[in-house]
C-alpha positions in Angstrom: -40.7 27.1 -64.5 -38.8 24.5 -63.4 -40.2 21.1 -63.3 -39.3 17.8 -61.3 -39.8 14.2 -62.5 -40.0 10.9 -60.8 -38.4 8.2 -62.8 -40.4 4.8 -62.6 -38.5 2.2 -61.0 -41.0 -0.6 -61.7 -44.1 -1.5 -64.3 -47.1 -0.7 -63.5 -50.8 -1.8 -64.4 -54.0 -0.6 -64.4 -56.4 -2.1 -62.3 -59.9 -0.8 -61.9 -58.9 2.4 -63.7 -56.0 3.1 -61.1 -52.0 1.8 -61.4 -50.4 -0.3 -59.5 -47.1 -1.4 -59.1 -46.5 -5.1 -60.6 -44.0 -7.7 -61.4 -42.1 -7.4 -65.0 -43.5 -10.7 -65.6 -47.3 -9.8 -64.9 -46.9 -6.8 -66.5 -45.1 -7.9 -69.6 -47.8 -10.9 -69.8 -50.4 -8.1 -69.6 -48.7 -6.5 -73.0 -48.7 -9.9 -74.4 -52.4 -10.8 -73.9 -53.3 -7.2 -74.9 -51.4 -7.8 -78.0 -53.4 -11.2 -78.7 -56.7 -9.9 -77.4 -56.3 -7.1 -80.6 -55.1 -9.4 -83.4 -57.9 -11.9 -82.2 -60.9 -9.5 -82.4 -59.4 -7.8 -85.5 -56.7 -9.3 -87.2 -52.6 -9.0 -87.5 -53.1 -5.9 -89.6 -54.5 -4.0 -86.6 -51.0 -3.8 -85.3 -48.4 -1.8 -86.7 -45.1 -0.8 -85.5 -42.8 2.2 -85.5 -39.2 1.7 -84.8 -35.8 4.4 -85.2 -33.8 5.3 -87.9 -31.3 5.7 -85.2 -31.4 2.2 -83.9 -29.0 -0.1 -85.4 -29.5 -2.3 -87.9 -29.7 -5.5 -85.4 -32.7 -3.7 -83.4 -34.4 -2.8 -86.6 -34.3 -6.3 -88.3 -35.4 -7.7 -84.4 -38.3 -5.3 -84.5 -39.2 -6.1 -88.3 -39.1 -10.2 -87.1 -41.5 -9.5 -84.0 -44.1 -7.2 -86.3 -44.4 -9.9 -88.7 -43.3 -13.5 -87.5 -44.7 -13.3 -84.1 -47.8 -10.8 -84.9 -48.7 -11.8 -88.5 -48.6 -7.6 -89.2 -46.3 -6.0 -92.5 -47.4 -2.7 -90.6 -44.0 -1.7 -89.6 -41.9 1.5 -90.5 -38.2 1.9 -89.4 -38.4 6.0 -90.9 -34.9 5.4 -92.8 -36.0 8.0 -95.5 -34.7 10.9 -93.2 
């Protein structure tokens, strides 16, 4: 069975249990406060983060700063033991 797929061309957000289409900057705000909204009601250690062994070393290290400088979270694993 062959299946098609439309590719998103734009973010979208949820809005009254439906989505919508949206700016990147309302929908990336939407990310952020849903971030703060988390670590406010339970702390940094509520987030944690998965990023690729495959990624380079420079996305990695970006991804290791963001867990833990701008979330307050250790919770992070890059998966470099494969």
């Amino acid at each position: 069975m062959k299946r098609s797929y439309v590719r998103l061309t734009e973010p979208l957000v949820r809005e009254q249990g439906r989505l919508r289409p949206a700016t990147w900057d309302e929908a990336l705000a939407r990310a952020a406060q849903g971030f703060q909204t988390a670590v406010a009601r339970r702390g940094p250690q509520t987030f944690g983060l998965f990023s690729c062994s495959k990624a380079t070393n420079e996305t990695n290290f970006m991804a290791q700063k963001f867990a833990r400088l701008v979330i307050g979270s250790n919770n992070i694993d890059s998966c470099n033991r494969t």
